[in-house]
C-alpha positions as CSV (number, residue, x, y, z in Angstrom):
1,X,-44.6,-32.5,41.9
2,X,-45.6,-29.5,41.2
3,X,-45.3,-26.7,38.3
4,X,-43.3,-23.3,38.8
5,X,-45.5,-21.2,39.7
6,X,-44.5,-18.8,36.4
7,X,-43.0,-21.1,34.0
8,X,-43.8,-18.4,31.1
9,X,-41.8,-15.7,33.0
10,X,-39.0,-18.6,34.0
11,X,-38.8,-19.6,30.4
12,X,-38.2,-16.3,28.7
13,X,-35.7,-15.3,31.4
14,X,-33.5,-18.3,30.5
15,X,-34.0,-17.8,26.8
16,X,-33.1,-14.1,27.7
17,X,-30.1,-14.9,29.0
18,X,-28.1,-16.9,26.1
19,X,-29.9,-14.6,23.5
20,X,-28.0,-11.4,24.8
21,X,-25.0,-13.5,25.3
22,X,-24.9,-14.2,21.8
23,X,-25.5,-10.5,20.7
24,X,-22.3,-9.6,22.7
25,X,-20.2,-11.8,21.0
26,X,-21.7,-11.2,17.8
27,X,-20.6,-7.5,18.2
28,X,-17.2,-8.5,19.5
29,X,-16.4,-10.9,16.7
30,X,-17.7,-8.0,13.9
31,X,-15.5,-5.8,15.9
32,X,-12.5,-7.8,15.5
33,X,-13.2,-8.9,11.6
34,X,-13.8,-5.1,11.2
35,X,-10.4,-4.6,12.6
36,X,-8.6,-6.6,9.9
37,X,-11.3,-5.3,6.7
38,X,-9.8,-1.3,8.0
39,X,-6.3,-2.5,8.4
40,X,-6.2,-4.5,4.9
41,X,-8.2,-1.6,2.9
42,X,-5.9,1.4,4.6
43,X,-2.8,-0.4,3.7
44,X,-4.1,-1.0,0.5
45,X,-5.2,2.3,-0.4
46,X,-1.6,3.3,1.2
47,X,0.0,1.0,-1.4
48,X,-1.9,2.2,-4.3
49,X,-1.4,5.9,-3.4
50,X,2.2,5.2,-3.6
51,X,2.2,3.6,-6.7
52,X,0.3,6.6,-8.2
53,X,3.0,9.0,-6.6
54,X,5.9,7.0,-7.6
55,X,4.9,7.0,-11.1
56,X,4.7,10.2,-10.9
57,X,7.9,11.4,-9.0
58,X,10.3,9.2,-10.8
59,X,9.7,9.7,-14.7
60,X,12.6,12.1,-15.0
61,X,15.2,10.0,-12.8
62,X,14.1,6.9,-14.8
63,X,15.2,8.4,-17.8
64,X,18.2,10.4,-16.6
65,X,19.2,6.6,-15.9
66,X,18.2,5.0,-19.1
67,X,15.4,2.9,-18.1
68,X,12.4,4.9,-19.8
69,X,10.0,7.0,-18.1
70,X,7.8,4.4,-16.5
71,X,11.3,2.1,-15.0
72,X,11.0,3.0,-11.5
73,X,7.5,3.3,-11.6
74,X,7.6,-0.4,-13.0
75,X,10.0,-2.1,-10.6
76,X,7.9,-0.8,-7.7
77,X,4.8,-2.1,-8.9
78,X,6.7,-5.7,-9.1
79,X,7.9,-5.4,-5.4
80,X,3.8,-4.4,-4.7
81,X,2.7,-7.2,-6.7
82,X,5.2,-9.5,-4.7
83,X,3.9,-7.9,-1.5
84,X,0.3,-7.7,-1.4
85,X,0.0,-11.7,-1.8
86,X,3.2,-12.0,0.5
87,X,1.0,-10.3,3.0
88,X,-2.1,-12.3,2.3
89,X,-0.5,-15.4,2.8
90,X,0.8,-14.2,6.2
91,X,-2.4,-13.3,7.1
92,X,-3.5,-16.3,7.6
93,X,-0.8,-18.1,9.5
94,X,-1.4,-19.3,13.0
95,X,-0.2,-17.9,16.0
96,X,2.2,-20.1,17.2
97,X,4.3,-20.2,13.5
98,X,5.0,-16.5,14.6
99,X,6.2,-17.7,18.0
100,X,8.1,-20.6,16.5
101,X,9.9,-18.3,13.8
102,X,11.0,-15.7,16.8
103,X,14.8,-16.9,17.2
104,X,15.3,-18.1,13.9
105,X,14.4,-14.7,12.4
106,X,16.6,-12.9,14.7
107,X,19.4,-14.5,14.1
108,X,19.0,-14.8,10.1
109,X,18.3,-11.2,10.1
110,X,21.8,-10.5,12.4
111,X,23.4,-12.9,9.5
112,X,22.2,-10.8,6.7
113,X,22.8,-7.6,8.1
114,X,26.4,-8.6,8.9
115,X,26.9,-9.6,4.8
116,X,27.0,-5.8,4.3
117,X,30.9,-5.9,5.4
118,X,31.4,-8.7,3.2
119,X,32.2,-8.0,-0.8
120,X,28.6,-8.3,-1.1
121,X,28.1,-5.2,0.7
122,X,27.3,-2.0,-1.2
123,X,27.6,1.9,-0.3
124,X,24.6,3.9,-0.9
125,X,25.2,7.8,0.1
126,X,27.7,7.0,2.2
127,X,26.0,4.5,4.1
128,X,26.6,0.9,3.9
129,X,23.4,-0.5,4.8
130,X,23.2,-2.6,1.2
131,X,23.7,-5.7,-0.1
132,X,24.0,-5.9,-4.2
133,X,24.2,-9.6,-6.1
134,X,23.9,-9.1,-10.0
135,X,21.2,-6.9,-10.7
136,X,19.8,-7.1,-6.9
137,X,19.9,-5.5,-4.3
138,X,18.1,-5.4,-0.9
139,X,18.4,-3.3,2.9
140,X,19.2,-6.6,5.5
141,X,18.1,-3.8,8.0
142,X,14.7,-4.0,6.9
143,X,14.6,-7.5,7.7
144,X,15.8,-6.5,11.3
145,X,12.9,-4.1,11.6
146,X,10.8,-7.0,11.3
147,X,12.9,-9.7,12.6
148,X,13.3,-7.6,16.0
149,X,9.1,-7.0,16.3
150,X,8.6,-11.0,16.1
151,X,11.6,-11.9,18.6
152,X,11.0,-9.1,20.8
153,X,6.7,-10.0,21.4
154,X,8.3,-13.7,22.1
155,X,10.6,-13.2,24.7
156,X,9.0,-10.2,26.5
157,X,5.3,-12.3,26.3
158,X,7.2,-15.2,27.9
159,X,8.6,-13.2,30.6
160,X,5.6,-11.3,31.4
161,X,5.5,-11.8,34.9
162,X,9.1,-11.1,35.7
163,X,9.1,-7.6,33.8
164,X,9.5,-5.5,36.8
165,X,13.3,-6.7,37.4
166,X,15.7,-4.7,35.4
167,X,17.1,-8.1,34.9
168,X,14.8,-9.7,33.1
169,X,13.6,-6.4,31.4
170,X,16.2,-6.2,29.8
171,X,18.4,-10.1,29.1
172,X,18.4,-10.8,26.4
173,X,16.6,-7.9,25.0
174,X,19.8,-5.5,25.4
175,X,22.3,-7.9,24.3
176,X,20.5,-9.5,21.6
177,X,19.1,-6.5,20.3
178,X,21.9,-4.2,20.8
179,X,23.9,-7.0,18.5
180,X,21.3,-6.1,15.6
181,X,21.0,-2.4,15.8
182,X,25.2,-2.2,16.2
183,X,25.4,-3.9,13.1
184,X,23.4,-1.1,11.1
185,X,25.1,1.2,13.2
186,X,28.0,0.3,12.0
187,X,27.1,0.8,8.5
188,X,26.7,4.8,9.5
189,X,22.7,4.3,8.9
190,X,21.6,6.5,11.8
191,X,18.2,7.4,10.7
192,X,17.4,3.9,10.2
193,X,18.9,3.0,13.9
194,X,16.3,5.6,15.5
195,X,13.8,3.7,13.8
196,X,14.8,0.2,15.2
197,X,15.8,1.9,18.7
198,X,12.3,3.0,18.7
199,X,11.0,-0.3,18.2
200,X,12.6,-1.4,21.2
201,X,11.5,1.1,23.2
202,X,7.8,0.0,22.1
203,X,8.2,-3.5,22.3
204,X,9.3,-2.9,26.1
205,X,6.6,0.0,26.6
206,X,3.3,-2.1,25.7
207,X,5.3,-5.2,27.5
208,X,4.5,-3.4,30.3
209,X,8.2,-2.4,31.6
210,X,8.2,-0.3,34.0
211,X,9.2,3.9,33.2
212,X,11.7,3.4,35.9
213,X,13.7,0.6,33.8
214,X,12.7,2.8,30.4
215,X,13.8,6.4,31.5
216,X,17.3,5.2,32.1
217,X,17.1,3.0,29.1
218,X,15.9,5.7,27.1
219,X,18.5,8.8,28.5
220,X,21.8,5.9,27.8
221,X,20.8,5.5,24.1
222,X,20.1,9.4,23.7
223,X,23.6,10.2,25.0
224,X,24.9,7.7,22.4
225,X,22.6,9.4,19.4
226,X,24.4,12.6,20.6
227,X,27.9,11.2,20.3
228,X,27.2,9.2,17.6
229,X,26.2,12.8,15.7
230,X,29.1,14.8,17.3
231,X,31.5,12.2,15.9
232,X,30.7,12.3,12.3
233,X,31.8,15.5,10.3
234,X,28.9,14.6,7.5
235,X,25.8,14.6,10.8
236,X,27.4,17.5,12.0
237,X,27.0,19.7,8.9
238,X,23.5,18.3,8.6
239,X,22.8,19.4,12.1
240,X,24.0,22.8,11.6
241,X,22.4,23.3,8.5
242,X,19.0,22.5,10.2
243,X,19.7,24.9,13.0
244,X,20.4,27.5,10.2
245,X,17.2,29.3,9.8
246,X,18.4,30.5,6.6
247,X,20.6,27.5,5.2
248,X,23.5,29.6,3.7
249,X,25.0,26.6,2.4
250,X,22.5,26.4,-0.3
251,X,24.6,24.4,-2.8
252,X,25.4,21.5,-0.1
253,X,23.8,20.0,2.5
254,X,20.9,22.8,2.5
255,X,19.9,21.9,-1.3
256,X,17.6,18.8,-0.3
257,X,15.7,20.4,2.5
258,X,15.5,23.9,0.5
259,X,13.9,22.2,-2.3
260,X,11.9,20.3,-0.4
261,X,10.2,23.0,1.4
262,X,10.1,24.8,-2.0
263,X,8.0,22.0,-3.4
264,X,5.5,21.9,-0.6
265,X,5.1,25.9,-1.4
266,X,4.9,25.7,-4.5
267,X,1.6,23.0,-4.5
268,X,-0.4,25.7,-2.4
269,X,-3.7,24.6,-1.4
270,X,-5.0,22.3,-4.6
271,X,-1.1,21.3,-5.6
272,X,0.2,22.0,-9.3
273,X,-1.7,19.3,-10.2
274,X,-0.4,15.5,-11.1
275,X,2.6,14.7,-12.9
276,X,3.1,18.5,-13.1
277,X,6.0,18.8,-10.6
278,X,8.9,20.9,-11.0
279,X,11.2,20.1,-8.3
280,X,11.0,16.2,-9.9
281,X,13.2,17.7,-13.0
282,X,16.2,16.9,-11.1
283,X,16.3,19.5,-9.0
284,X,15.1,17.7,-5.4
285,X,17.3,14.7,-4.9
286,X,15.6,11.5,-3.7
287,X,11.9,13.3,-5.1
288,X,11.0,9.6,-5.4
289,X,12.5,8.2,-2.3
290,X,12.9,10.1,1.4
291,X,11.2,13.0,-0.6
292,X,8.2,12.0,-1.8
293,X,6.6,13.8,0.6
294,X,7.3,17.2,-1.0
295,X,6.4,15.7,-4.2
296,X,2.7,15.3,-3.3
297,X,2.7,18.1,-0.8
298,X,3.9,20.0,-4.7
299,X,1.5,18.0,-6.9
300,X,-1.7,17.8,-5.1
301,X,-1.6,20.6,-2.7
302,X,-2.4,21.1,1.0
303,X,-5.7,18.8,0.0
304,X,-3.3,15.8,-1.1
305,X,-0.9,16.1,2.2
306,X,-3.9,16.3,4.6
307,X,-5.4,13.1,2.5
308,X,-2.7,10.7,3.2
309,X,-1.8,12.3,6.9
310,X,-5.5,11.3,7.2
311,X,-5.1,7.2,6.0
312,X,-1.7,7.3,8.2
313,X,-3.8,8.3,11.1
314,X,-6.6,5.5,10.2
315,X,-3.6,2.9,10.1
316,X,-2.6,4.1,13.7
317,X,-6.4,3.8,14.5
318,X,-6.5,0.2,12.6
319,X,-3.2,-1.1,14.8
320,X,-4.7,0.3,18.1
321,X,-7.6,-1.5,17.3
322,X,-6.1,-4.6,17.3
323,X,-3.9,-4.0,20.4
324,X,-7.0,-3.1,22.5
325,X,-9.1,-6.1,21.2
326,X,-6.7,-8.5,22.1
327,X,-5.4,-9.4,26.2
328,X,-2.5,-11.6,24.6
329,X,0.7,-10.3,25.6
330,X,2.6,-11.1,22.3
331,X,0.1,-10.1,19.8
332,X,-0.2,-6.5,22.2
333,X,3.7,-6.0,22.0
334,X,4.3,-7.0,18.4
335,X,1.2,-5.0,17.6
336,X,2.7,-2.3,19.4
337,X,6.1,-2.8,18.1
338,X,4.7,-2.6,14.4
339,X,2.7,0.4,15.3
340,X,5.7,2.4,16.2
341,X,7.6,1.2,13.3
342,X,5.6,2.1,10.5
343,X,3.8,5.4,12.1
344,X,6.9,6.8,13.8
345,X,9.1,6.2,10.8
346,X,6.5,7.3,8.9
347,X,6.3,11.0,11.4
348,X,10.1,11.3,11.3
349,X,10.0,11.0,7.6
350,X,7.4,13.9,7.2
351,X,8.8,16.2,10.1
352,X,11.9,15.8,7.7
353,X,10.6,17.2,4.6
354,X,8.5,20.0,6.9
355,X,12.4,20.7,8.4
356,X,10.7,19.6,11.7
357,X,13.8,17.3,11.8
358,X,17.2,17.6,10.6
359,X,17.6,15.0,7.3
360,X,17.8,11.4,8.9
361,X,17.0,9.1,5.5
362,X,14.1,7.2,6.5
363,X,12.0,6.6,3.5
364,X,8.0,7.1,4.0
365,X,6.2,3.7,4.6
366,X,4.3,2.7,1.4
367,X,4.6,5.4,-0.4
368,X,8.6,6.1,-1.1
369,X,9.9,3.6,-4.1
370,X,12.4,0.8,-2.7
371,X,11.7,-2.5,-2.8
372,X,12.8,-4.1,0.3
373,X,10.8,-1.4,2.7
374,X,7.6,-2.0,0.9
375,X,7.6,-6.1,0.7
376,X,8.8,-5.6,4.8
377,X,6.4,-3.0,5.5
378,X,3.4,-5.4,3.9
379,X,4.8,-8.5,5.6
380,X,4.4,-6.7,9.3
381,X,1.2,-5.9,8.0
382,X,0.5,-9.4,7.0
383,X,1.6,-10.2,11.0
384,X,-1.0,-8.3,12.3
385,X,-3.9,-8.8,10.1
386,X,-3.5,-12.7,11.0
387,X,-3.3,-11.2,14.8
388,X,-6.4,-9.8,14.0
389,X,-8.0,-12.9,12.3
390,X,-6.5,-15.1,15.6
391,X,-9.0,-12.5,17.9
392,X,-12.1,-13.1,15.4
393,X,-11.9,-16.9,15.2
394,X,-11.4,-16.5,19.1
395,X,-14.7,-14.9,19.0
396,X,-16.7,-17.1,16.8
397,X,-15.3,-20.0,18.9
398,X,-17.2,-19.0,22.3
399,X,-20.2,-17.3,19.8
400,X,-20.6,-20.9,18.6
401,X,-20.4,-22.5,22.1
402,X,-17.0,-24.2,21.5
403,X,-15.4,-21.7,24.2
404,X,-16.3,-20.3,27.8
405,X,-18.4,-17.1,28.3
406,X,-17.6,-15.4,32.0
C-alpha cells in the first residue's frame, strides 16, 4: 500500500478543519453568554438607578403620609431585594418549565385579575385594578403582563406552521386573551390595556403572523381604544386637555402634565442637582410613580434623561440580542413579547411626561416605586436571561462535540 503522496499537507488540512470549527462556536457561545452578562448588568444598573431616584422623589410624600422620609424609599428596596434573587432563580430554569407553566399561568392570572370585583378589590384613582389584604396590596394585571408573554410564545410556537390561517392565528389567542385584557378593561385601567394589547400584537408579530391577519387585528382594537375614550367623561377631559396647547384648566386635569413639563425645564442641562427637586414638595402628583420621569429630567438635567434613555436603549439592544441568537420559535416570540412590554411601556410612559401622549398611567419600568411592576418586570427578565443561558449551553454542547455541526 502506499503513502499519500502529501500526508503533511493532508494532515494539517484535517486538523484545519475541526480547529476553525471550534473557533466558530467558541465565538457563538461568548456571544450568547455575553447576551445574558448585558441583559443582567443593564437591568441591574436600571434597578439601582431607580432606587437612587425613588429615594429621592418620594421623601416628601413619605412624610406627608407618616412613614418617615426614607418609607417609600424603604419598601421599594424590599420589593428589589425580593426581585433580583426572584430573577436569579428564574434564570436558571429549563426551557420546558416555561412551556409547562403556559396554561396554568394564564388562567391563575385571569383568576387574580377577576378578585378585583370581589371585596378584595381596591380603587386606586378611579381605577380598580387593585387587590388590598391587610397591609398588602398588589396589581393582578401585572401578573397578566407576564402570564400572557409565557402562554402566548406556547401556543403560537406550537402552531407555527399553521400561522397563515386567520383561524389558527388567532384561536385561542383572541378568546383567551381577549378574556384577560377585558377583565382589566373592566376595571377602567386603559393605559395599562394598551400595554397588554401591545403585547399581543408582538407576540403575533415575531410569531410570524402575517400583516394581512395583523392590519385588521390592529384597526378593530383601535376603533375600540377610540370608543373606549369617547365613552368615559374622565378620558375625555384628559384628551382635550392634551390637545390644549395651552391647558387652561390648570387647576384639574392640566396640573400633572404642567408640572411635569415644568420639572423637566426647570433641570436644564446639568439638572438642579440630587435630592434638590422642587416639583417633589407636593406639587407634581405621582413625582414618585408615573412621574418619575420629570423628577430626574428636574434633578439631573438633560445629562441624567439622556443617561437612562441610553440603558433603555442597551436593554432593547440586550433583548434583540437574544431574539436574533436564538431560531426557536417560543423563546423568539416571548422574547419579543417581553421586548415590547417593558420598552414600549417604558416609551409611552416618557412620551407622557414630554406631553408626547395624553396621561395614560403606566408607570416607567424599573425606575417608578410599586412593588408588583418591579418583582414582574425582574421576573420577565429572569425568563429571558435563562432563554439566553438555554442558547449558550446549546453552544457549548456542539463546541464540546456532544451536538451536530452543519
Amino acid at each position: 500500500m502506499s503513502a499519500p503522496p502529501h500526508p503533511g499537507r493532508a494532515r494539517t488540512e484535517s486538523d484545519d478543519r475541526p480547529a476553525s470549527a471550534r473557533i466558530s462556536l467558541g465565538k457563538l457561545a461568548l456571544a450568547d453568554s455575553s447576551n445574558y452578562l448585558l441583559l443582567l448588568g443593564t437591568t441591574l444598573f436600571l434597578v439601582a438607578f431607580g432606587l437612587v431616584m425613588v429615594l429621592s422623589s418620594s421623601t416628601i410624600e413619605s412624610w406627608i403620609d407618616n412613614n418617615g422620609f426614607f418609607g417609600g424609599f424603604w419598601k421599594q428596596a424590599t420589593y428589589a431585594v425580593l426581585g433580583v434573587p426572584l430573577m436569579l432563580v428564574m434564570s436558571r430554569m429549563p426551557l420546558t418549565f416555561w412551556k409547562r407553566m403556559a396554561w396554568p399561568a394564564i388562567f391563575l392570572a385571569i383568576a387574580l385579575q377577576a378578585l378585583v370585583f370581589t371585596p378584595l378589590g381596591d380603587d386606586v384613582y378611579g381605577n380598580r385594578n387593585w387587590i388590598r389584604i391587610g397591609p398588602i396590596n398588589g396589581q393582578p394585571s401585572e401578573f397578566v403582563k407576564l402570564a400572557l408573554v409565557v402562554w402566548l410564545a406556547f401556543v403560537l410556537a406550537r402552531k407555527r406552521e399553521l400561522l397563515t390561517s386567520w383561524k389558527h392565528a388567532l384561536i385561542p389567542v383572541v378568546p383567551i386573551g381577549g378574556l384577560a385584557i377585558g377583565l382589566v378593561f373592566l376595571g377602567r385601567d386603559l393605559g395599562t390595556v394598551l400595554i397588554l394589547a401591545s403585547i399581543v400584537f408582538a407576540a403575533l408579530y415575531f410569531a410570524g403572523v402575517r400583516w394581512r391577519i395583523l392590519i385588521p387585528l390592529m384597526l378593530v382594537s383601535g376603533v375600540g381604544a377610540a370608543a373606549a375614550v369617547a365613552t368615559s367623561p374622565n378620558r375625555m377631559r384628559r384628551l382635550m386637555s392634551f390637545t390644549d396647547a395651552t391647558c387652561a384648566d390648570y387647576e384639574g386635569v392640566c396640573w400633572q402634565p404642567l408640572h411635569g413639563t415644568w420639572a423637566l425645564a426647570n433641570g436644564g442641562f446639568f439638572g438642579v442637582g440630587l435630592g434638590n427637586s422642587v416639583e417633589k414638595w407636593d406639587w407634581l402628583p405621582a413625582a414618585s410613580n408615573d412621574y418619575i420621569f420629570a423628577i430626574v429630567g428636574e434633578e439631573l438635567g438633560l445629562v441624567g434623561a439622556v443617561v437612562l434613555l441610553l440603558m433603555f436603549v442597551l436593554l432593547a439592544v440586550a433583548l434583540l440580542r437574544v431574539i436574533r441568537s436564538s431560531s426557536d420559535p417560543f423563546i423568539r416570540t416571548a422574547t419579543g413579547a417581553v421586548l415590547m412590554w417593558l420598552i414600549g411601556q417604558a416609551f409611552v410612559n416618557i412620551g407622557v411626561v414630554l406631553r408626547v401622549f395624553p396621561v395614560l398611567g403606566v408607570p416607567l419600568p424599573f425606575i417608578s416605586a410599586g412593588g408588583t411592576a418591579l418583582i414582574t418586570s425582574l421576573m420577565a427578565v429572569g425568563i429571558v436571561l435563562s432563554f439566553a443561558r438555554h442558547e449558550a449551553r446549546q453552544a457549548s454542547l456542539v463546541l464540546q462535540g456532544r451536538g451536530t455541526l452543519r
